[in-house]
C-alpha positions as CSV (number, residue, x, y, z in Angstrom):
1,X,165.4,104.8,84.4
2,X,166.2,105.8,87.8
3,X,164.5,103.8,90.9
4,X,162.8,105.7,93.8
5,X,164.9,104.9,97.2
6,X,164.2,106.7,100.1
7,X,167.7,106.4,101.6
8,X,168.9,109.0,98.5
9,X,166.1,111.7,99.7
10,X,166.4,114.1,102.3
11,X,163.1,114.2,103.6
12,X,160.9,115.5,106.5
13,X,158.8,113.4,108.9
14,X,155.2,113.4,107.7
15,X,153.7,113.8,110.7
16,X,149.9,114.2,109.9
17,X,150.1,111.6,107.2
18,X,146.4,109.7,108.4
19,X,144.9,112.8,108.8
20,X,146.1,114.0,105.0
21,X,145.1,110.6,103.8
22,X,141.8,111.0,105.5
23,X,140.9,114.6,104.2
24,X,142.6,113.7,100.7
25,X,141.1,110.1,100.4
26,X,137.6,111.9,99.9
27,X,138.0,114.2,97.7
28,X,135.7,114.4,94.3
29,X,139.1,114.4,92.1
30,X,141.0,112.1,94.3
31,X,138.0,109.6,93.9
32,X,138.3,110.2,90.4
33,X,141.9,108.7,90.4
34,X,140.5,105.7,91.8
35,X,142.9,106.3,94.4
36,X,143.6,103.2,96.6
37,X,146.1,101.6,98.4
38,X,147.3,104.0,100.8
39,X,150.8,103.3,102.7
40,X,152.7,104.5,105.3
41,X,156.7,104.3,104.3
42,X,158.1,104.8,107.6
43,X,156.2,107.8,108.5
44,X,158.5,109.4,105.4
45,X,156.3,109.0,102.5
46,X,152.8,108.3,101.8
47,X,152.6,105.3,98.6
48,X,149.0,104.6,97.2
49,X,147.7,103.8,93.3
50,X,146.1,105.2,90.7
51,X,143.9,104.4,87.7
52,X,143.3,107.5,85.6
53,X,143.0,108.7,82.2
54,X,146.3,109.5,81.2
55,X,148.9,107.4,84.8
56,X,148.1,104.5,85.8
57,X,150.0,103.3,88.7
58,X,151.9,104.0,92.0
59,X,152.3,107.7,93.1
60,X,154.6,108.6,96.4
61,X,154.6,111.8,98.3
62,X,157.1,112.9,100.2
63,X,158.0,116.1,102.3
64,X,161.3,117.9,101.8
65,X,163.3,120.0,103.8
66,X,161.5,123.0,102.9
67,X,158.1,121.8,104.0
68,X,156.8,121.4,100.6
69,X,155.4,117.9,98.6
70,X,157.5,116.1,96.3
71,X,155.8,114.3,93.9
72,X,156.9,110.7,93.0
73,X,155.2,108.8,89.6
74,X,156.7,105.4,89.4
75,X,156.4,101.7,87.8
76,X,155.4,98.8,90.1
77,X,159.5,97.8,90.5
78,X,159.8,101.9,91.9
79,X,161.6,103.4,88.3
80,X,160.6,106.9,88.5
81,X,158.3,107.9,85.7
82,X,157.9,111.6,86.4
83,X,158.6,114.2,89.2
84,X,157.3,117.0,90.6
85,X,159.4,119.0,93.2
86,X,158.4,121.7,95.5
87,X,154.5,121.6,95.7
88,X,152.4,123.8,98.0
89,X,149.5,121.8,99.9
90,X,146.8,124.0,98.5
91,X,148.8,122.8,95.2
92,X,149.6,118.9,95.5
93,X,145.8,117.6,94.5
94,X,146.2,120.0,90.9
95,X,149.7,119.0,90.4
96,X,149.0,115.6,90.7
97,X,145.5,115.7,88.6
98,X,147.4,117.3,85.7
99,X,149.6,114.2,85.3
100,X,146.9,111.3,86.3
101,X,143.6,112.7,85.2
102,X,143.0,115.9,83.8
103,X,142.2,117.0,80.1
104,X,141.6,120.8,78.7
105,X,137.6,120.3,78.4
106,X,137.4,120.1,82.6
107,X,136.1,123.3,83.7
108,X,137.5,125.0,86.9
């Protein structure tokens, strides 16, 4: 499996990353995740941890050069599990519910 490294991505600054984490952190499906752990990785990516029905473990955003989320699903020792490239904002919490939490019986 291939491990996550920073230095190999080309990424933007993320800028508003406490605000995000803020808004984000409160959210009914983010609380779902039993999100936790939020980290600042040298204001590049944003690390935190998840318990849901179908991940469990460390997700890591990060912002590419086109000013959309990539979406990073690792192990504990950073080998990437899954990966979800070029994700709107008003995109990133559905992307990343579909992988962690979300079955065909929720309701929209």
């Amino acid at each position: 499996m291939e491990k996550f490294d920073l230095k190999n991505l080309t990424v933007r600054q993320f800028d508003s990353m406490q605000e995000f984490v803020n808004q984000t952190a409160r959210l009914e499906k983010v609380c779902s995740w039993g999100a936790h752990g939020w980290t600042n990785i040298a204001n590049e990516a944003l690390r935190f941890e998840v318990n849901g029905r179908h991940y469990q473990g460390p997700i890591i955003l990060t912002v590419n050069v086109l000013d959309l989320f990539d979406i990073y699903f690792v192990t504990h020792s950073l080998e990437i599990v899954h990966v979800i490239k070029n994700i709107y904002i008003d995109h990133l919490i559905d992307s990343i519910d579909k992988v962690v939490e979300w079955i065909p019986a929720y309701k929209r």
